[in-house]
N, C-alpha and C positions, 0 to 999 in steps of 0.2 A: 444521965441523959444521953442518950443515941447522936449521932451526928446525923446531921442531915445536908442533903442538896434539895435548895429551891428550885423549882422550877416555875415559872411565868405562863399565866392560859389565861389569853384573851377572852373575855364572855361576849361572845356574837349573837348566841341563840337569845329568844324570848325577849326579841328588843332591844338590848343590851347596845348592840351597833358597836361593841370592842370600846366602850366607853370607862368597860369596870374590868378589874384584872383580879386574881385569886390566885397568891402563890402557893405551891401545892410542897410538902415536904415530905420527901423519900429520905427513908435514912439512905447513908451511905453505902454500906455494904450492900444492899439492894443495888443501888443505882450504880455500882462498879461493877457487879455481877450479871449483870443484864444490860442488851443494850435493843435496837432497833422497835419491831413492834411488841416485845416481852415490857419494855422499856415503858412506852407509851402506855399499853396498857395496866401498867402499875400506878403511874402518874391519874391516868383517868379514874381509877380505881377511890385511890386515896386522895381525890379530887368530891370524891360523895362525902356529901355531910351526913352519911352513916357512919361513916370511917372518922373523918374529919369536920368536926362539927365549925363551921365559921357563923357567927352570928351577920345578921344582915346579908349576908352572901349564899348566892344558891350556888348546888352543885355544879361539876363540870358536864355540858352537855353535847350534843350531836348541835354542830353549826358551830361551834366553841372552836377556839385555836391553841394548842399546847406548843411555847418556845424550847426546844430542850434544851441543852448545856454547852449546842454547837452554835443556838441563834435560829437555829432551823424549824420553821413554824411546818406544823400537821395539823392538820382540817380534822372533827373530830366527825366523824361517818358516823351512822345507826347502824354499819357492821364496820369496823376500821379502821385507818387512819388516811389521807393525803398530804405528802409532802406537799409546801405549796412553794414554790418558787417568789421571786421580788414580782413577775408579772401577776402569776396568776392570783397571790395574795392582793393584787392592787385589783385586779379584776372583781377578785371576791367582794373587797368593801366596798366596794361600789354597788353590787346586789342589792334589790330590797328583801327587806324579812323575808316575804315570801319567795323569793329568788332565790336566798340560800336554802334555806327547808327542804326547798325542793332536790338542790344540789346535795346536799348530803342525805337524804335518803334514797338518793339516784334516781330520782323523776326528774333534773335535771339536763 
């Protein structure tokens, strides 16, 4: 069995309002060998219930928030990622649905 790091991602998009979380698990050697947006985008990756099947839980999406291993939340963009600071995270949940959508596909 592989070792792995959890990582923590808020489900914002489709409702959700960061009410439901989905721990995502990178093995180790991945998540040592990569760090920044290589990083995240691994985490997103194997956040798909193609890769990672979770019953009752849907995949990780665009308006979704990934915690990495620093504490540090990133907004998940339709191209990208957002670091979000302690403000701009408080700004964020405060958005309605349609407020974030907008934001992360950059109609915002």
């Amino acid at each position: 069995m592989k070792e792995t790091t959890n990582f923590i991602v808020e489900l914002w998009a489709f409702g959700d309002n960061g009410k439901k979380r989905r721990e995502v698990a990178v093995p180790v050697v991945e998540a040592d060998a990569i760090n920044g947006e290589s990083l995240l985008n691994l985490i997103f990756k194997l956040g798909q219930n193609d890769f990672s099947p979770m019953e009752s839980t849907r995949s990780v999406s665009s308006g979704d928030i990934i915690v990495d291993h620093t504490g540090t939340r990133w907004l998940v963009n339709s191209i990208g990622f957002t670091k979000l600071d302690t403000a701009a995270y408080e700004r964020y949940t405060k958005l309605s649905g349609d407020e974030r959508q907008k934001l992360t596909y950059g109609n915002g």
